[in-house]
C-alpha positions as a Markdown table, in Angstrom:
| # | Residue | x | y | z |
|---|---|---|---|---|
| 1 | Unk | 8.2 | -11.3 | -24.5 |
| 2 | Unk | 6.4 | -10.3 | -21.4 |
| 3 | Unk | 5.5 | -6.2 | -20.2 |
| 4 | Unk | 3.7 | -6.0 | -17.1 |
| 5 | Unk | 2.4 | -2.4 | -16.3 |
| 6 | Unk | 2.0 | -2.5 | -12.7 |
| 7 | Unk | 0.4 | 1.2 | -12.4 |
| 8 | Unk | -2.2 | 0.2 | -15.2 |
| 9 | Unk | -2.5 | -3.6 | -14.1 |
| 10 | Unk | -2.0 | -4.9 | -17.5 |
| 11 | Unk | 0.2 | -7.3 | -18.7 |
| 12 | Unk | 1.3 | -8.0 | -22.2 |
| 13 | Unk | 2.5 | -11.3 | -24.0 |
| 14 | Unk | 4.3 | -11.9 | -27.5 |
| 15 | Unk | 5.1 | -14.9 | -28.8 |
| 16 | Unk | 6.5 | -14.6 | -31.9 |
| 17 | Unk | 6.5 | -18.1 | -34.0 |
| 18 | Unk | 5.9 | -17.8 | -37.5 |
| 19 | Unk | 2.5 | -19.7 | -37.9 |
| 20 | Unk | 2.1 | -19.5 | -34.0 |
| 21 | Unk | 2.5 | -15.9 | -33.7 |
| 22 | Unk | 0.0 | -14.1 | -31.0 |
| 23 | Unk | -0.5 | -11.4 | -29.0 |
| 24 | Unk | -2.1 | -11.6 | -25.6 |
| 25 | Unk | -3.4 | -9.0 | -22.9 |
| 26 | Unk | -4.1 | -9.7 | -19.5 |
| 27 | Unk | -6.4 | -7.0 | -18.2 |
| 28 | Unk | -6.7 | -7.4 | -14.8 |
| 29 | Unk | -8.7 | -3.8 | -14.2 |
| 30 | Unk | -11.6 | -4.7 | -16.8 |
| 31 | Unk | -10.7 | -8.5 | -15.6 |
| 32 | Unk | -10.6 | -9.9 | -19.2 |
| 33 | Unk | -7.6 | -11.7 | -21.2 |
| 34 | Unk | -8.0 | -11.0 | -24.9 |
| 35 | Unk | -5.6 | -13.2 | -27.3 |
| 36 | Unk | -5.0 | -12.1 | -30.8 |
| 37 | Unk | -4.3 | -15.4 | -33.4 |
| 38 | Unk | -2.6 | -13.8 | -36.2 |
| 39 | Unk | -3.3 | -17.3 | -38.2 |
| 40 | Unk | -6.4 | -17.3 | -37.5 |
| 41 | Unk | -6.9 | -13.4 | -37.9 |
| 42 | Unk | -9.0 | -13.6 | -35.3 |
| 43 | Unk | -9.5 | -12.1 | -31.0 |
| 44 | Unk | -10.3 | -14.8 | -28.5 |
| 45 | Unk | -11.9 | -13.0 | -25.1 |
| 46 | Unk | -12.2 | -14.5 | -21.8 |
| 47 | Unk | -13.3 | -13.6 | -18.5 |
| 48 | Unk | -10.5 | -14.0 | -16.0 |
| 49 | Unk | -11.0 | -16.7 | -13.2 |
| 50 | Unk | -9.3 | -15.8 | -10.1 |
| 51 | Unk | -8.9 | -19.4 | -9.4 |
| 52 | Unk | -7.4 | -20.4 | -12.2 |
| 53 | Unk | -5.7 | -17.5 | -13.4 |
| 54 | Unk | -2.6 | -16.2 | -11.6 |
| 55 | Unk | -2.5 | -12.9 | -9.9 |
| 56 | Unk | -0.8 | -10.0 | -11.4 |
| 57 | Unk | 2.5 | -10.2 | -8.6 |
| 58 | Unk | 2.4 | -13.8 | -9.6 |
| 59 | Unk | 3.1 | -13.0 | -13.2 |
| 60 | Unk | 6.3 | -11.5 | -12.9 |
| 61 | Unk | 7.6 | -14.1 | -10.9 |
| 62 | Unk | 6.3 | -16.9 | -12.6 |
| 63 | Unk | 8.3 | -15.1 | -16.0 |
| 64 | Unk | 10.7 | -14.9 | -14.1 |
| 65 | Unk | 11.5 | -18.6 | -12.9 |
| 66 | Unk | 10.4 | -19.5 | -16.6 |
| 67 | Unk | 13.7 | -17.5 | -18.1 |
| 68 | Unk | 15.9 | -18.7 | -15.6 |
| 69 | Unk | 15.1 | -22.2 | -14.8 |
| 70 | Unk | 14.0 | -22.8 | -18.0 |
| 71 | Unk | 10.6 | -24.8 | -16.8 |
| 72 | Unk | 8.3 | -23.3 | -14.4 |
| 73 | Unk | 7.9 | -25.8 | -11.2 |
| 74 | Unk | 4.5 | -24.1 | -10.2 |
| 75 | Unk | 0.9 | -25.0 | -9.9 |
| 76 | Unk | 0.1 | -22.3 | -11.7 |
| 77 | Unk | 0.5 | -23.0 | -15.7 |
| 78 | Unk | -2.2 | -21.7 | -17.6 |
| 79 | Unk | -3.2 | -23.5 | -20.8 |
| 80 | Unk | -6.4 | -22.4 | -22.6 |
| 81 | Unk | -8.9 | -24.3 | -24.5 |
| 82 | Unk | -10.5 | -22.4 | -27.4 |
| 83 | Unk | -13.6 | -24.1 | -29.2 |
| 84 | Unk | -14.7 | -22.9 | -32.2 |
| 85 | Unk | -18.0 | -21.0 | -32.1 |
| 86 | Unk | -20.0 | -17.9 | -33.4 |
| 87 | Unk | -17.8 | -14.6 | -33.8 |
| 88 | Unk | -19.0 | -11.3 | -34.0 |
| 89 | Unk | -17.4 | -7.6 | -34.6 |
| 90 | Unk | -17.1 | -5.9 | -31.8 |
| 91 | Unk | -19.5 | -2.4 | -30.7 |
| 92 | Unk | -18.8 | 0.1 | -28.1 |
| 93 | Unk | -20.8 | -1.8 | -25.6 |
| 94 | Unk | -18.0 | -4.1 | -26.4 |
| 95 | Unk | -15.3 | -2.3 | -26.2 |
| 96 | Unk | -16.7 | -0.4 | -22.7 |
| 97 | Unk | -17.0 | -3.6 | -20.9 |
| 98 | Unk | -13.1 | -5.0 | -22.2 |
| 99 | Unk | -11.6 | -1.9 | -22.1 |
| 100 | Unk | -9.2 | 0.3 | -24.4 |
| 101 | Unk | -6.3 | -2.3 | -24.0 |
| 102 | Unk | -8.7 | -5.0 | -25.5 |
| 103 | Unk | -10.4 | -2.5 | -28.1 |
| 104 | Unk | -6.6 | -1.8 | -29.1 |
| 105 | Unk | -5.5 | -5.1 | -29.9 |
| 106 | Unk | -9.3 | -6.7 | -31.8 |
| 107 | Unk | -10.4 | -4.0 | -33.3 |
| 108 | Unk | -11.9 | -5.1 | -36.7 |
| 109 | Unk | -11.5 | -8.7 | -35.8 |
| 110 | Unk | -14.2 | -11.1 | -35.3 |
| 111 | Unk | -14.5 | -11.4 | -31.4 |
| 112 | Unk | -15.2 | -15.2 | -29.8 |
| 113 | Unk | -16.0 | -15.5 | -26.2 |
């Protein structure tokens, strides 16, 4: 499922899929997309690239051709890549550069950048 606050320029993803299960948030204030592995028990942060990553009025319409066509005939798929590396808790310098949104969803988690 998909929530896109507009006023707070956030958007929220759950995928729920047994093993597969995550959380994502799409902070587009703090510009910074924070995905929550509930396998892996861990937070995976990453700066968001205007280039790459679609536009918050994009979103909403690429969701939206997704549910109703089924397959989104757009340029604008977004796949990640993470590589395992060095984790760390996270500390309120942290959580003031990602924001409360961020700090909400990996709190307690090992952070990887």
């Amino acid at each position: 499922t998909m929530t896109i606050h507009s006023e707070e320029r956030i958007v929220d993803v759950h995928v729920r899929s047994g093993v597969y299960s995550s959380d994502t948030i799409f902070d587009y204030t703090k510009g910074y997309i924070a995905t929550r592995l509930f396998s892996r028990n861990a937070c995976f942060i990453m700066k968001i690239k205007k280039e790459i990553i679609p536009e918050l009025q994009e979103i909403g319409r690429l969701a939206f051709e997704r549910e109703t066509m089924r397959d989104v005939y757009s340029p604008n798929n977004v796949w990640a890549l993470f590589q395992a590396g060095t984790s760390r808790l996270g500390h309120l310098k942290d959580w003031i550069l990602y924001g409360k949104h961020i700090e909400k969803l990996c709190t307690g988690l090992p952070l990887y950048q």
